[in-house]
N, C-alpha and C positions, 0 to 999 in steps of 0.2 A: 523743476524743483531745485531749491539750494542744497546746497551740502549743509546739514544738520551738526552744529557741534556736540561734543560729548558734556555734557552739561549732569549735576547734582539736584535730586529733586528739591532741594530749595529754592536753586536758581529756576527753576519751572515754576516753582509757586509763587516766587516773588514776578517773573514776565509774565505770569495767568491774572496774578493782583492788578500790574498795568495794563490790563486787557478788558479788566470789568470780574473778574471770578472774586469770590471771596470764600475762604474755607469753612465747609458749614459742620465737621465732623472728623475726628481722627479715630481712627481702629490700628491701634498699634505701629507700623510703618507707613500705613497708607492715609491717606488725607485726602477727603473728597472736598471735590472745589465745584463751585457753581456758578452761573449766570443766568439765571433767568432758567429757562427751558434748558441750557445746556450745562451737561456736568461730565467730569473727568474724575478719575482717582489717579494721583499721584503718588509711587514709593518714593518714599526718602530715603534714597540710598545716595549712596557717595557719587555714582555713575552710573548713568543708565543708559541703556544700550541703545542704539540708533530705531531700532526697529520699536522697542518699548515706547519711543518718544513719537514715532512717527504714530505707532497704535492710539495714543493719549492725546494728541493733537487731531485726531481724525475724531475722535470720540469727544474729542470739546468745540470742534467746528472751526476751529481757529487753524489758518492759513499757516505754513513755515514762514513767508516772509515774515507776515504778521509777529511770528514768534519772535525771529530772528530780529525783528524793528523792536521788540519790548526788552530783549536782551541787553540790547547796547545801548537803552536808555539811561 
């Protein structure tokens, strides 16, 4: 597995956008994003912690490389 950078949940919601997600609802900091059958919530905080992001990427099915290729788009 890659090394995960320290990334802002916007930066997650905009690499979940290039991935197929689209946000279907906000409750305050968090923002739930969807694809089909699979869904994630994202806090929109400034920095999220490696382990937060590792949990949010395992709960939306989507791969780190995956992630890490939508990043640097």
């Amino acid at each position: 597995m890659p090394k995960l950078p320290v990334v802002s949940g916007a930066d997650v919601v905009r690499a979940l956008e290039r991935l197929g997600f689209a946000m279907t609802r906000q409750r305050g900091s968090h923002m739930m994003m969807r694809r089909g059958a699979e869904g994630c919530v994202v806090p929109n905080h400034r920095a999220l912690k490696i382990g937060t992001l590792v949990g949010l990427l395992k709960q939306a099915g989507v791969s780190p490389d995956d992630f890490i290729a939508a990043l640097d788009d």
